[in-house]
N, C-alpha and C positions, 0 to 999 in steps of 0.2 A: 267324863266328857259329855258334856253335854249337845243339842240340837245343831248348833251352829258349828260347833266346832266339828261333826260328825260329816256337815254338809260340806266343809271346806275342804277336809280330807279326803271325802269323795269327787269333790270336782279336780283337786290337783292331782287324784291317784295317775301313775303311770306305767302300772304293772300290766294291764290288760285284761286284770282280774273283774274289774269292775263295767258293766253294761253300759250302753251310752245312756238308754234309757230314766237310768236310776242317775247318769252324772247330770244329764239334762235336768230333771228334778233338783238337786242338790244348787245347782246353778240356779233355778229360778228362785228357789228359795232363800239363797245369799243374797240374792239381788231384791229380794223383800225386805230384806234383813235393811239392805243398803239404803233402801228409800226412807227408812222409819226417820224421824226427826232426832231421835235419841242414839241414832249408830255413832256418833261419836265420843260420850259418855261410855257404849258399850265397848267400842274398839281400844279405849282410853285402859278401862279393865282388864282386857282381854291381855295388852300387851302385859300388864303389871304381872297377871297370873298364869299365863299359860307358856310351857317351856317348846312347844310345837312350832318351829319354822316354818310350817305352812300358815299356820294360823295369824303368828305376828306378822309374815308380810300381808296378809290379805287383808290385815287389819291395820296396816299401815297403807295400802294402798286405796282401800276406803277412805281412809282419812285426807288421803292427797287429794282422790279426784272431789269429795265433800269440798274441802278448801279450796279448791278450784272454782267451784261449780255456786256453793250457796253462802258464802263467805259474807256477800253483802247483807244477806236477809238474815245472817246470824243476830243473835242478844249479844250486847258487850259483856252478858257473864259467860255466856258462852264460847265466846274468842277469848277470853280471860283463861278460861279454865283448860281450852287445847292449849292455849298457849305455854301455859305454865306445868302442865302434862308431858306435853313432849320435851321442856327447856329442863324439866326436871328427870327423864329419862337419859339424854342426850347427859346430862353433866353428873349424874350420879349423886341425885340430892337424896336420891332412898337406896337403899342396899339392895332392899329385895327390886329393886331395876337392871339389877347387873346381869340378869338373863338373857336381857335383850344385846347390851354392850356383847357381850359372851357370846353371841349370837355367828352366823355366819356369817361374811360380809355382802354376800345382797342384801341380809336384814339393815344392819348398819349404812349401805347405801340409799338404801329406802328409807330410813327414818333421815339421812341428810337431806335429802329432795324433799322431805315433808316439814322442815325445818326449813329450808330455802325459800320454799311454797308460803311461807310465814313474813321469811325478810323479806319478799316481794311486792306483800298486800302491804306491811309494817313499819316497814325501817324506812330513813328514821325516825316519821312523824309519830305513830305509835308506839313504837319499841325501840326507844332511842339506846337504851343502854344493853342491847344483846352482848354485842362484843366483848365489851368491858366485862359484863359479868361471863361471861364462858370463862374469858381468860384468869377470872380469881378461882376458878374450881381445876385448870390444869394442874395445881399442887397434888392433886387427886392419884397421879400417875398416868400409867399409859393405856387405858381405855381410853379417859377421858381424850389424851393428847392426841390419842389415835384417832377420836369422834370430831376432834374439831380439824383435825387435816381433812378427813373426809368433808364437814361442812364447807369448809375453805375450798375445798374441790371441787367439788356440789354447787356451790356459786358460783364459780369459775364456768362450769359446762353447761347449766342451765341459763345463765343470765349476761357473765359478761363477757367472756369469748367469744370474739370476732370467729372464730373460726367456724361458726354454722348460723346460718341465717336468719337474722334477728326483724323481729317485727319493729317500727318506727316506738311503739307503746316500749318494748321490751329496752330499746335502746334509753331512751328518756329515764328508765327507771334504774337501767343501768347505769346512769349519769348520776343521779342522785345518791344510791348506792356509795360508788366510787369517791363523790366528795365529802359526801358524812363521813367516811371508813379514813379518807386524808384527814380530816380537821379532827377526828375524835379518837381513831385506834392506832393507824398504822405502826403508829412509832412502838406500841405497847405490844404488838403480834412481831414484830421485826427484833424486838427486845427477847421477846417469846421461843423465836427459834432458833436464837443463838445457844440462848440459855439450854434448852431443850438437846440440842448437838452436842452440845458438850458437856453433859450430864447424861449423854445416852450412848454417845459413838460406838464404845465400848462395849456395851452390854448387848442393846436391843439396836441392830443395824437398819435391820426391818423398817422401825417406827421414824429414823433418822429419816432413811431415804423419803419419807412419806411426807413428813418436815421439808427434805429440802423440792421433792414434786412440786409440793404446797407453793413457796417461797419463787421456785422458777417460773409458777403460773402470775404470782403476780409483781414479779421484775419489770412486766411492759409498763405499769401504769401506775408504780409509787413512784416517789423519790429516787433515783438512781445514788443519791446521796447515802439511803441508809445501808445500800449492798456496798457499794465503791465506795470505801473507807480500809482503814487497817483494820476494823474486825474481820470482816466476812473475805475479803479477797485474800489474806493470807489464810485462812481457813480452808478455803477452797484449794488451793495449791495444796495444800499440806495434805488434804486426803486425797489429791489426785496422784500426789509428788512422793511421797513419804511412805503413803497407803496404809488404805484406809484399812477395815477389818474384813471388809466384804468388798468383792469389785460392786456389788448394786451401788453400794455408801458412795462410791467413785463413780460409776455411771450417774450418779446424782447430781453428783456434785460438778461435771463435767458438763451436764445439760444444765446448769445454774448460771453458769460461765459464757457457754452460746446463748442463753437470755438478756445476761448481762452486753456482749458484744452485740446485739440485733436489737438494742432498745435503740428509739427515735431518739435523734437528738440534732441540734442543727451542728452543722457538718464540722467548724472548728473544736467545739466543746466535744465531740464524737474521735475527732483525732488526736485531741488529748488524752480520751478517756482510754482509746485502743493503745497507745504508746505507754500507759504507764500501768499496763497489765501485764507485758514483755509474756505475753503468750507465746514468745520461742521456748521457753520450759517444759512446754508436753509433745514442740515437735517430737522428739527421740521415741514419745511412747506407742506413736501409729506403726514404728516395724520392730518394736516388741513382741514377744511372744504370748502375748495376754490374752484375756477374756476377747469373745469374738465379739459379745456387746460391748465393750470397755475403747476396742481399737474402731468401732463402729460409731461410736458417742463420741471420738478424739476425731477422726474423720469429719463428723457433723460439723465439729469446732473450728475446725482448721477449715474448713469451706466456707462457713459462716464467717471467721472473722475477714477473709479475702476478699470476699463479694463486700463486709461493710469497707473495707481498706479502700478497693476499689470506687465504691462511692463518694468519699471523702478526695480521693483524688476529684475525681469531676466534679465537685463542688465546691471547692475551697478554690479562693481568688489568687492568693499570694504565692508567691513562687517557691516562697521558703515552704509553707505547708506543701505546696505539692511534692517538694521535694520528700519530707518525710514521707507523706504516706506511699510513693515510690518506692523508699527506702522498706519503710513496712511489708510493701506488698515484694520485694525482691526476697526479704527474707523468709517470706510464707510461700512463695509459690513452688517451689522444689516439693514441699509435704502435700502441697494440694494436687500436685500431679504424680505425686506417687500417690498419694488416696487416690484417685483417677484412675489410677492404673490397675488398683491392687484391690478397690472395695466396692462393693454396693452403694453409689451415692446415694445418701437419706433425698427419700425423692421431693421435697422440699427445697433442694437445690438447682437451682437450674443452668446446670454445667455449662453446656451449649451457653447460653445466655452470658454466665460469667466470663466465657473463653472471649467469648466474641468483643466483650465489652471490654477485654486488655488486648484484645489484637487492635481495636479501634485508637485508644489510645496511645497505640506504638505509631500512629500517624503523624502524631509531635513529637515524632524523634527522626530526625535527618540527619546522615543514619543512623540507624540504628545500633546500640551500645554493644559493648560484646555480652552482658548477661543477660541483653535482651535478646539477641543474637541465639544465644541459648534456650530463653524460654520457649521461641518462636520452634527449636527442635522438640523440646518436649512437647508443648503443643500438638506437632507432628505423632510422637510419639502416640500420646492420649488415643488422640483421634484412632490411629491402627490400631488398638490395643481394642476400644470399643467397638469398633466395625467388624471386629474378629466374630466368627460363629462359632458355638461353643461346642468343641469336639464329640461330646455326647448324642449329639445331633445330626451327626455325620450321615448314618446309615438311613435315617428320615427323610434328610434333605436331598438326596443321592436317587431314592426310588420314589421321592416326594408322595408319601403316604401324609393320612392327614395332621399325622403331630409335626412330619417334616412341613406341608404349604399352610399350617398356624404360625413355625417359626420363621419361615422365609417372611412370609407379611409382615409381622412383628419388625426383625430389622429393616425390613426394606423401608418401615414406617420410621424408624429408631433412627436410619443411617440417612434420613433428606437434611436434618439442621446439622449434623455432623460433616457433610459433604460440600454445606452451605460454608460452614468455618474452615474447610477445608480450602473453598475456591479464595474467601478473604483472606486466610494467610497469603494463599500463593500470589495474590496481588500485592499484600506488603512488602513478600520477603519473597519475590519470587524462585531469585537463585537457590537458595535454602531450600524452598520447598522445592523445587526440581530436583536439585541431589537427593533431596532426604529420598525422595520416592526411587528415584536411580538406585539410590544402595538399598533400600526395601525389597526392590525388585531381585535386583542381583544377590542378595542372601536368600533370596526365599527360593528362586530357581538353583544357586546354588546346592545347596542340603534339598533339594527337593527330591522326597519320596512319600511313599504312599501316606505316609504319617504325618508330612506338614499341607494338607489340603488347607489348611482353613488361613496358611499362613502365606501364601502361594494366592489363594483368591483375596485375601486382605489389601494384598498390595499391588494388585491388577484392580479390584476397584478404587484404587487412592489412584490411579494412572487415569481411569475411566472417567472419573471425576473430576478431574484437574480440565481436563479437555475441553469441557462443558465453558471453563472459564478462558479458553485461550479463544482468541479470533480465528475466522476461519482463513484470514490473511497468515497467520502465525504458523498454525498447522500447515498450510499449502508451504511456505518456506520453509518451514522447517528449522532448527539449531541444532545443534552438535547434543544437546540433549535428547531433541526426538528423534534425530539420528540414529545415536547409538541404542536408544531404549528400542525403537521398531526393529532395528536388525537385530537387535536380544530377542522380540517377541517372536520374529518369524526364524527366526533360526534354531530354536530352543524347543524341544521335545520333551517335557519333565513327564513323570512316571505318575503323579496326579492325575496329567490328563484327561483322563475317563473317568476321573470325577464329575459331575454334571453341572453344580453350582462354578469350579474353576474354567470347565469347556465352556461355557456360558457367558462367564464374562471376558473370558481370551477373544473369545471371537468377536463381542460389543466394543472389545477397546480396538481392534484391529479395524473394525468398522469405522469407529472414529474418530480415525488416524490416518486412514485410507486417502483422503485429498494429501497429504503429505505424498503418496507415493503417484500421486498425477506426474509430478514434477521429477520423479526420481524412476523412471523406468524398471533400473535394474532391480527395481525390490517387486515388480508382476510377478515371477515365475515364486517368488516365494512367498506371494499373498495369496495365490491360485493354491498352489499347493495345502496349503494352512486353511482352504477352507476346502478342498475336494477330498484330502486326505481322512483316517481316523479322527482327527481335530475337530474337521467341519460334518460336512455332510452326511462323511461314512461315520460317524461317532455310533458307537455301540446305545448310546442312550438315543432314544426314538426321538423324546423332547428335545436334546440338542439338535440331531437330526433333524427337526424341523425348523429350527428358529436359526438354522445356519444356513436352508435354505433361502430365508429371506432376506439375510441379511447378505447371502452372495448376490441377490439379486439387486441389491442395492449399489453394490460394491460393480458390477455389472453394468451401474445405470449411469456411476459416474466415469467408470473408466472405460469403457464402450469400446469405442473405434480404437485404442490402446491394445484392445485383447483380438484385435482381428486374428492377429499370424499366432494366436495360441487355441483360434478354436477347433481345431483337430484335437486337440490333449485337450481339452474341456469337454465334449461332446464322446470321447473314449472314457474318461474316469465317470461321467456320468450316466452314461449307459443300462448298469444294472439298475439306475433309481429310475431312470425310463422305461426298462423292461416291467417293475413293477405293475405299470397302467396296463400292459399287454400279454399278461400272463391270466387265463382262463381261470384258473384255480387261486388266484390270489384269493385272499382274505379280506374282510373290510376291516379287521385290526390291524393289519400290515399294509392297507392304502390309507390307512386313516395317518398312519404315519412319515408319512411327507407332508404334510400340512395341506393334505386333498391336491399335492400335483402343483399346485398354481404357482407357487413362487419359481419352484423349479423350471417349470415352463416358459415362465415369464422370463427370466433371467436369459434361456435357452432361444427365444424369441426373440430378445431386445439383441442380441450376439448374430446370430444368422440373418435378422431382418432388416441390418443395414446395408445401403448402398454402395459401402468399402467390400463387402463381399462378392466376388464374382459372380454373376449371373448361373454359369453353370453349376460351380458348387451351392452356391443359395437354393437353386433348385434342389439336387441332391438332398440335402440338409433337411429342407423342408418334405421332402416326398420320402427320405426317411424312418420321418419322425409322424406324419399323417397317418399313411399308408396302413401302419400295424396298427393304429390306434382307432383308423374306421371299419379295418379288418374284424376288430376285435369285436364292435359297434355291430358288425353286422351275424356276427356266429352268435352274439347275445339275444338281438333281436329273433334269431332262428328257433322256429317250435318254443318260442317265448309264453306259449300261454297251455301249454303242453307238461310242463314241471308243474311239483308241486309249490306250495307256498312261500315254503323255507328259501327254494331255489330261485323263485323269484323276484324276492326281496334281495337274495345276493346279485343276482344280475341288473335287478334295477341300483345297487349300490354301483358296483363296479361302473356303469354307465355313468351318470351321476360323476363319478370323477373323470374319465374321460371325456367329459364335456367340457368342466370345468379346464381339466389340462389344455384342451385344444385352444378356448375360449382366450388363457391364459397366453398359451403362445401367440395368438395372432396380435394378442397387442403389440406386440414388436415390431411390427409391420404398417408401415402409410399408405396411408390410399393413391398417393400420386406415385408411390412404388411398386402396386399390386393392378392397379388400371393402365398405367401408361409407358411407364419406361420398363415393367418386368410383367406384363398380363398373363404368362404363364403360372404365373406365383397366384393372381389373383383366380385362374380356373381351379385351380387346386383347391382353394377357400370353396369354390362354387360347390367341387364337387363333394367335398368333405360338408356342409349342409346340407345336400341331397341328401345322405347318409343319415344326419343328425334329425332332417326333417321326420324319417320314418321309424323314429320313436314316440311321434304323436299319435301315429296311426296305428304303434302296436300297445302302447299305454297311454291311451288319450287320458284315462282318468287320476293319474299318478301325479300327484301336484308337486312335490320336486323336481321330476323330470320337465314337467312343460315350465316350471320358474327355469332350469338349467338354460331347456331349448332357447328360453324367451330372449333368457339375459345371450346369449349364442348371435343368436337373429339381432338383436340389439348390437354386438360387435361387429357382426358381418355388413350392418347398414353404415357405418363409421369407417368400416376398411375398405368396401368395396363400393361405398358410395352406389349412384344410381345404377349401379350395374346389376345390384342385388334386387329390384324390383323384380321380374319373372319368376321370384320363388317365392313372396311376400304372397300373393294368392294362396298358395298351396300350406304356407305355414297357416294363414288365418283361418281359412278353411274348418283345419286342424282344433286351432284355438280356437274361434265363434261356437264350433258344436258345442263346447261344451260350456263356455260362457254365458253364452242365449241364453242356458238352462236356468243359470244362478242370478242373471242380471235383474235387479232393481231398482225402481226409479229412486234416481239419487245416487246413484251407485257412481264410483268416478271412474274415467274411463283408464283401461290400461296404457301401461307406456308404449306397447307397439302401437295403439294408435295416433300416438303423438308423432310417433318417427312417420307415419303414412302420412299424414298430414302436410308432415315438412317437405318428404321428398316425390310425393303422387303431383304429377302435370298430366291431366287428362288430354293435352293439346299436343303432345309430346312423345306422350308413351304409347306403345302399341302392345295391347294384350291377347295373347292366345287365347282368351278368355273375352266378352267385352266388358269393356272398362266400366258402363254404366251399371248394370248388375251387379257387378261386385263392389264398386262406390253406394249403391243405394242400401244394399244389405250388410257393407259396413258400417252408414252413417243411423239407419234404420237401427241397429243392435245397440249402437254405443251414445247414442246422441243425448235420452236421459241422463 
């Protein structure tokens, strides 16, 4: 072993036996090696005699990046002599080369790429007759055959496959390539692998499948002539149909097949070629019990041949051809939607895409046929079957840990074009797809137990869904479909329920479906129900728990003055979620769990702070729900600076949502309700800011708090209008100390001074304070 070879051994060692120090050396030293003018004479040797796998790739990948790099400034004896070095390696012109052939196959990949690296600079102004001569040394046997599948592959990924992005130079030369290889070999490599399969089926499956890899990579761009004839296509059958000796030989010969159906061709010549393949022969073998790559490769096929079916339809002029490829695609699409149902689409398909493109189609058909009638169900089907979550995930998505909010994103991203061909059926076919979801729904609540969660939420979101595409005139009247489906949903208890992902979407679709029950009375007390109950608000899961309060509040905002004579039983079932704000000892993980109060509030506010409610109980209601909450406001503020740390970050949280809550309820409330025709309701407001005021004065420097107070003062000036001026002093006060401190020129001014702005009349107002002092030392602080 000499110097070089001692150095290569040491750079590739990967034992950790060896120092960086001493690889770092060995490395600069190959790379002296590499620079010399003679490394390719030496690498030329190197392969002939050394049986070392490190060595021949290093000295093969010398020789690539050299031919890369100094190709032009080489001697024509020089390109002479790699040429015919490596042409001589690769075809077994010498015996003692079979090391290399014998090699592992990175080596053999690596000398194809350096042999490619050849045809690039060469073919075919230089090396016109490469082909020709490979193809008389495959007599040689199956090294050889094996090297030029590889080569064949090797040009395929490096030069003319569209499938990775080709420079404009690479393209051009691909061009060139491509019609030397038409006008001089094809016919003789196409001759080559027939011969080659049927001389080897049997023996060596291996080298077949390698053959027909080869052959399927370049189906796009020979002759479809030399494949589609009686040699190769009844070949093909017979090792898919007959079977073959190895499912690979079949998996081979099945990806030959989807090359053959996805080659361009203009669209009449295309739907002759598809019709006289009668690819109904390998339907049967997709619900076989075969190989999982075998039913997986028959899936690819049967996708592939539908989508071209499909395209043939939309382009062919005459009626007669549309009619067949109709007929085509009738006969294929029962297998493509059981692959749909049953397999991993090869993600090169793009189902979505295909589905949509035969639903579009069923738009010239008035009406529509009965097997079209049918597809538009399986359709249906697909779609449920996809949007299903996969039971394994259950307990992820249930306590949403992070494997479970990776897969919730994932479909939620999966289920938008699925939900999209969902709302286009329901406009082709819309009776269809109403039922189909009607009995979806109704089997899945039927059998509902703890074990069909995933089959229960599938088809509450296919109802969810649909919605999106009715008018919101449709919904408000409603049909004997959303009829019976909404008294299913509010009347039906399933034992899922405390599931999170099925609570979640029961209560989204109940939302919006809810204008349906504007019109329909009698379904309030069981919509109220369905979201104060376990279902809604009281749900054992915190997250539904909160996102039920929002969406009551919605449900709150359209049915409003509907729910007057129910707010006794609203304001009693929600009680404990309002005692939470006013319990001393709460937690901030168990107030973080209403969604901070606001929606609750809100909802609770838009309900008592309409003008249909009696003045007395409005009162009540609201002195209620104040009262504990400024109580609570002021036992916090008590010896507030007296605790330790820990304690005072709890009571600044707990404030912090009782702000929020209050803040929340008063939106409920108008100002022409709270100043003139109810101004009791509006002192309440007054005094409940007195209260909120003297949390600047006991944590002026707590910037949560004074944002809560602000956005507070900001409500109070909207509800109470100019009534609220006499306390606007006292809050600024508050806010200027500590402002002053921080302000810079430049700086923009806050929003409470915009609202001063709008509602201060110095001609107008009279201040227990005067008004010009407190205008100058406003306009003075904020004016920058």
């Amino acid at each position: 072993m000499d110097d070089l070879e001692k150095g290569i051994l040491i750079m590739f060692d990967e034992s950790g036996a060896i120092d960086d120090e001493l690889k770092k050396q060995a490395k600069n030293y190959c790379n002296d090696i590499k620079g010399k003018p003679s490394v390719c004479r030496l690498c030329i040797e190197k392969l002939c005699f050394t049986n070392l796998a490190q060595v021949q790739f290093w000295c093969l990948q010398t020789l690539h990046e050299v031919i890369q790099t100094r190709y032009t400034t080489m001697t024509p004896d020089e390109k002479h002599m790699i040429r015919g070095s490596v042409f001589s390696i690769v075809c077994l012109q010498d015996e003692n080369l079979i090391r290399v052939l014998e090699g592992p196959a990175f080596i053999k990949n690596k000398l194809a790429q350096v042999l490619i690296t050849l045809i690039y600079l060469e073919y075919p102004l230089i090396w016109s007759s490469f082909f020709v001569d490979f193809l008389s040394h495959l007599s040689k046997g199956t090294l050889v055959i094996d090297m030029f599948c590889r080569v064949l592959n090797s040009l395929d990924d490096e030069l003319i496959s569209l499938d990775y992005p080709r420079t404009p130079e690479e393209l051009t030369v691909a061009g060139r390539v491509k019609d030397a290889m038409r006008q001089q070999c094809v016919s003789q490599i196409v001759i080559a692998w027939y011969d080659i399969i049927s001389m080897y089926q049997n023996s060596d499956q291996e080298l077949c499948a390698s053959v027909l890899d080869s052959m399927r990579r370049y189906i796009s761009w020979i002759d479809i002539g030399f494949i589609v004839n009686d040699t190769f296509i009844p070949l093909f059958f017979d090792l898919i149909l007959v079977g073959a000796p190895s499912d690979q030989l079949r998996c081979a010969s099945v990806r030959c097949l989807l090359a053959v159906v996805s080659k361009r061709m203009e669209p009449q010549s295309k739907l002759s070629l598809l019709q006289s393949l009668q690819i109904s022969r390998v339907f049967m073998l997709v619900t076989e019990d075969a190989d999982a790559e075998l039913v997986s490769d028959i899936a690819a096929l049967l996708s592939g041949y539908a989508v071209e079916v499909l395209d043939c339809f939309k382009r062919v002029n005459s009626e007669d051809a549309k009619g067949n490829s109709m007929e085509l695609l009738n006969e294929v699409l029962p297998s493509v939607f059981y692959v749909m149902k049953n397999f991993e689409v090869d993600a090169t398909f793009n189902m979505v895409q295909f589905l949509s493109g035969y639903v579009a189609t069923l738009k010239c058909f008035t009406p529509l046929r009965e097997e079209q009638l049918l597809h538009v169900g399986q359709i249906l089907e697909v779609i449920l079957v996809l949007i299903r979550y996969n039971p394994v995930y259950r307990t992820n998505l249930d306590v949403m840990d992070k494997i479970g909010k990776e897969e919730e994103d994932r479909m939620v991203e999966f289920r938008k074009d699925l939900f999209v061909l969902l709302r286009t059926v329901g406009r082709v076919a819309p009776d269809i797809t109403q039922l189909f979801i009607r009995n979806s729904l109704a089997s899945a609540l039927s059998r509902s137990t703890d074990t069909n969660v995933e089959e229960v939420e599938s088809a509450l979101s296919l109802l969810y869904a649909l919605g999106e595409s009715l008018s919101e005139e449709t919904i408000k009247n409603g049909n004997g479909f959303l009829s019976e489906l909404v008294l299913m949903l509010l009347s039906t208890k399933f034992p899922c329920h405390s599931n999170r992902l099925v609570a979640l979407i029961y209560l989204e679709t109940l939302t919006r479906y809810v204008k349906f029950i504007q019109d329909n009375t009698q379904y309030i007390p069981l919509v109220l129900t369905a979201f104060l109950d376990e279902r809604g608000i009281h749900h054992p899961n915190i997250n539904v728990s909160r996102r039920a309060s929002y969406l009551f509040m919605r449900v709150v905002k359209l049915l409003k003055v509907k729910l007057v004579s129910f707010i006794e039983t609203i304001l009693q079932s929600l009680q404990d979620t309002v005692a939470r704000f006013t319990i001393m000892n709460s937690t901030t993980e168990d107030l973080s769990g209403s969604e901070d109060g606001s929606h609750i509030f809100e909802a609770i506010g838009l309900l008592i702070g309409m003008e249909d409610v009696p003045p007395e109980k409005q009162s009540d209601y609201l002195s209620s729900l104040l009262r504990p909450l400024c109580q609570q406001v002021e036992a916090l503020l008590l010896n507030a600076k007296l605790v330790t740390y820990e304690e005072t970050n709890s009571k600044i949280t707990i404030i912090q949502q009782i702000i929020m809550a209050i803040n929340s309820l008063s939106k409920g409330f108008s100002e022409r309700l709270v100043t003139t025709s109810r101004p009791g309701i509006g002192l309440m407001f007054k005094q409940t800011l007195d209260v909120l005021l003297q949390v600047l004065v006991i944590f002026p420097k707590v910037e949560p708090l004074r944002n809560k107070v602000t956005s507070f003062i900001h409500r109070m000036v909207d509800t109470l209008g100019a009534s609220v001026f006499p306390y606007l002093p006292k809050a600024l006060e508050q806010l200027l100390a500590e402002i002053e401190l921080h302000l810079t020129p430049g700086h923009s001014m806050p929003p409470i001074a915009l609202q001063w702005e709008r509602y201060v009349d110095p001609t107008s107002v009279s201040w227990c304070v005067p008004y010009d002092t407190r205008l100058r030392r406003f306009t003075s602080e904020f004016e920058a």
